[in-house]
C-alpha positions as CSV (number, residue, x, y, z in Angstrom):
1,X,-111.9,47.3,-77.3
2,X,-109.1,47.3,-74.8
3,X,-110.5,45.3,-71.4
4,X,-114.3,45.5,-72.3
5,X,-115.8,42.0,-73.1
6,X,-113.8,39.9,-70.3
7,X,-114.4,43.2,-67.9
8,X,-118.3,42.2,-68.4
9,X,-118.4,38.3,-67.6
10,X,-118.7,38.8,-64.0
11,X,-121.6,41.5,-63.8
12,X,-123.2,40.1,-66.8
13,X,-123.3,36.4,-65.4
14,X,-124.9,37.9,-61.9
15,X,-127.4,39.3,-64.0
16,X,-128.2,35.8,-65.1
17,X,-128.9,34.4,-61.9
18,X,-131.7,36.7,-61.4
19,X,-130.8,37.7,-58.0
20,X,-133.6,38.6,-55.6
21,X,-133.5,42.8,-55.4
22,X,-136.4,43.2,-53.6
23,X,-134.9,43.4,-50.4
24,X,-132.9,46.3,-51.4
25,X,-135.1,48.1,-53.8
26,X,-137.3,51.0,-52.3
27,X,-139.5,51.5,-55.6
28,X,-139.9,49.6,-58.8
29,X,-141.6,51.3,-62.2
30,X,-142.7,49.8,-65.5
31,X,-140.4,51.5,-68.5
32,X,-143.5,53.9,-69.6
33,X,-143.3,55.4,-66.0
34,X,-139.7,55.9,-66.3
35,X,-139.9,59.7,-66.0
36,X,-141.3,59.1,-62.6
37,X,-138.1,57.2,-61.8
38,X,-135.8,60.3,-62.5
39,X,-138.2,62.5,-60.6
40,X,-138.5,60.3,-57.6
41,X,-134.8,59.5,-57.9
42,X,-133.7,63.0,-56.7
43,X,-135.5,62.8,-53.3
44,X,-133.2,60.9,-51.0
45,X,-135.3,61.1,-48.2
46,X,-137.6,58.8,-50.2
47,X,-136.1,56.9,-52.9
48,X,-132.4,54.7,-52.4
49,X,-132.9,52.4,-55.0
50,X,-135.2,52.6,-57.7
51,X,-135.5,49.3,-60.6
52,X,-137.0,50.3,-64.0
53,X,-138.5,47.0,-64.9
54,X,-138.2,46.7,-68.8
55,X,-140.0,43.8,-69.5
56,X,-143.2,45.4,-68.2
57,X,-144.1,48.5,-70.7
């Protein structure tokens, strides 16, 4: 597994705090709209960052 699991305890314990993102997300989307997400992804003009919320279906 080479650097793997101790390469992961930094992004995976600011993924606990449950940082704040809506000042930097543009769009969110429930999982069953997650097509939308890859369409709306390739408009820059409109989209910089887009969350697929998985705990909403």
């Amino acid at each position: 597994m080479g650097r793997l699991p101790g390469a992961l305890g930094g992004p995976l314990a600011l993924f606990a705090q449950e940082l704040p993102v809506d000042e930097v997300a543009t769009h969110t989307f429930p999982f069953a709209e997650a097509r939308a997400v890859f369409d709306l992804a390739h408009d820059r003009a409109v989209a910089s960052k887009i969350l697929l919320d998985l705990t909403r279906a």
